[in-house]
C-alpha positions in Angstrom: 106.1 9.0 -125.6 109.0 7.7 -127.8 107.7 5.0 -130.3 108.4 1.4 -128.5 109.7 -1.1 -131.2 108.8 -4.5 -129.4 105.2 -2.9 -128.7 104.6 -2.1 -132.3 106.2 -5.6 -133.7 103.5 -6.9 -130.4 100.7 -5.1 -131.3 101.1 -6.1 -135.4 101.3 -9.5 -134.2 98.1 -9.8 -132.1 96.5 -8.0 -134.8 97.1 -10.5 -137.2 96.3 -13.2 -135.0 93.6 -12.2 -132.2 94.1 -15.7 -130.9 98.1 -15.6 -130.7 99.4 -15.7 -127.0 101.6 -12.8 -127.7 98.4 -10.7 -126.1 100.1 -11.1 -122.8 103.9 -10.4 -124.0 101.9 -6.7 -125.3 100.3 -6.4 -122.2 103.4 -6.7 -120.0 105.2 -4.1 -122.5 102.1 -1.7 -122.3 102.2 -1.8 -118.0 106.1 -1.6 -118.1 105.3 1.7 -120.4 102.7 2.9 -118.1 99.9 2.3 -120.5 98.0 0.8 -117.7 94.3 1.1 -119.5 96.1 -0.7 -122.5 97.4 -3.8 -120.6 93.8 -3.6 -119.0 92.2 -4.2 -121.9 94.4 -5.9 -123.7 95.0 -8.9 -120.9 91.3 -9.3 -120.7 90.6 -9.5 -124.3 93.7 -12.1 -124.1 92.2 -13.9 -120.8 88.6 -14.1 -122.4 90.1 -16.5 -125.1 93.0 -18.4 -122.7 91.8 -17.9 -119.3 94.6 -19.9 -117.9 97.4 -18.0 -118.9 99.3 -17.0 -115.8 101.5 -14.9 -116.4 98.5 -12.3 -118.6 96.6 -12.8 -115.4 99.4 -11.4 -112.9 100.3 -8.9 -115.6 96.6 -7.8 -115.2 96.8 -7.9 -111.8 99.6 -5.2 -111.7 98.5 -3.4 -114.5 94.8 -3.4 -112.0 97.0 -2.5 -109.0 98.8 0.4 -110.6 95.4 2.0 -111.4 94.2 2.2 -107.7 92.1 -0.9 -108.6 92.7 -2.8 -105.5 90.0 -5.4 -105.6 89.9 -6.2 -108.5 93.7 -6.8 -109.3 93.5 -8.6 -105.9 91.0 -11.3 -107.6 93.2 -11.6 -110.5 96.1 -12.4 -108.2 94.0 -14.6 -105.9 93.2 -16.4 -109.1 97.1 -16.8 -110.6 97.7 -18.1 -107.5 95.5 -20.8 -106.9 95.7 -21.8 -110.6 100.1 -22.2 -109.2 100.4 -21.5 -105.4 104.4 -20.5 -106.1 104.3 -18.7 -108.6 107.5 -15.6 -108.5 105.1 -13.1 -110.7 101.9 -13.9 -108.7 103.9 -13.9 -105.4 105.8 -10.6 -105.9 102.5 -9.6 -107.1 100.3 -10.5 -103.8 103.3 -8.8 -102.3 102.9 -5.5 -103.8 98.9 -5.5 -103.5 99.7 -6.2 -99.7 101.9 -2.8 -99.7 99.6 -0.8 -101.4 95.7 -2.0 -99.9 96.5 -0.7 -96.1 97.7 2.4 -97.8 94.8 3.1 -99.4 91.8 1.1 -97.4 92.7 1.8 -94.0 89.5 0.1 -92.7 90.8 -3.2 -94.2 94.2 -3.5 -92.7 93.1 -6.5 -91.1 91.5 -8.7 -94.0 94.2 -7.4 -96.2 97.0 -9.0 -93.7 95.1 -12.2 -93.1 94.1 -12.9 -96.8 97.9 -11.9 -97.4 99.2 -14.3 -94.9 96.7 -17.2 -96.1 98.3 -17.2 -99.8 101.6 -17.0 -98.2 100.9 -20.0 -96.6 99.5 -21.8 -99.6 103.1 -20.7 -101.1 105.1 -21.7 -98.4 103.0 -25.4 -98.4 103.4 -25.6 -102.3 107.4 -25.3 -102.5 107.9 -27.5 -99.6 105.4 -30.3 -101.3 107.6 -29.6 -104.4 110.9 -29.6 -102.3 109.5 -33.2 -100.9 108.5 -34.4 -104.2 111.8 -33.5 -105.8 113.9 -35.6 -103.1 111.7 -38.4 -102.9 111.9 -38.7 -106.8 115.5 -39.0 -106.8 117.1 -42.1 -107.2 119.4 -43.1 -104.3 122.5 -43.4 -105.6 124.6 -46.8 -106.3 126.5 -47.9 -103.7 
């Protein structure tokens, strides 16, 4: 594997600074590499010290998902998404888990499809209370 730059300016940064954010940046860069075990561990070293960080939650979540761990990166989706119902990285991410569980728990097609359709519902309900709250905020305009 061909030495990665922004993972070794990353990794030198959460080094220096355990607490630093940049944990999640690292383990995004370690699951695009397919260093699954590394965005593993290094999202829930991050999580245990920000636990409300989306986006290292949904990069957990896939990193979880690529390793055939399908409840567990369904938990970490399940929780990006309620922390932000319409979330892209969460959704996209609840959309791969939904490709991938019937594939490989055939005796849970059917709770896979209904928990998949209950978060797509919590989405859907989210963007139009946003949609509603956007145009309700505006200002008419002067006549």
């Amino acid at each position: 594997m061909a030495d990665d730059p922004r993972i070794h300016e990353l990794e030198r940064r959460v080094d220096s600074d355990p607490a630093s954010i940049a944990f999640a940046h690292l383990g995004e860069e370690y699951r695009r590499a397919g260093r699954f075990d590394d965005a593993i561990r290094v999202c829930r070293a991050g999580l245990a010290r920000s636990p409300t960080y989306l986006s290292a939650r949904v990069t957990l979540g896939r990193a979880l998902l690529a390793q055939g761990l399908l409840e567990e990166a369904r938990l970490e989706i399940e929780a990006a998404m309620s922390q932000e119902p319409g979330h892209v990285g969460a959704s996209a991410a609840l959309e791969d888990w939904r490709r991938e569980a019937p594939a490989t728990e055939p005796g849970d097609d059917d709770r896979a499809l209904q928990e998949l359709e209950r978060w797509l519902r919590a989405i859907r309900a989210e963007r139009a209370r946003r949609a509603a709250s956007a145009t309700s905020s505006q200002e008419p305009p002067a006549l």
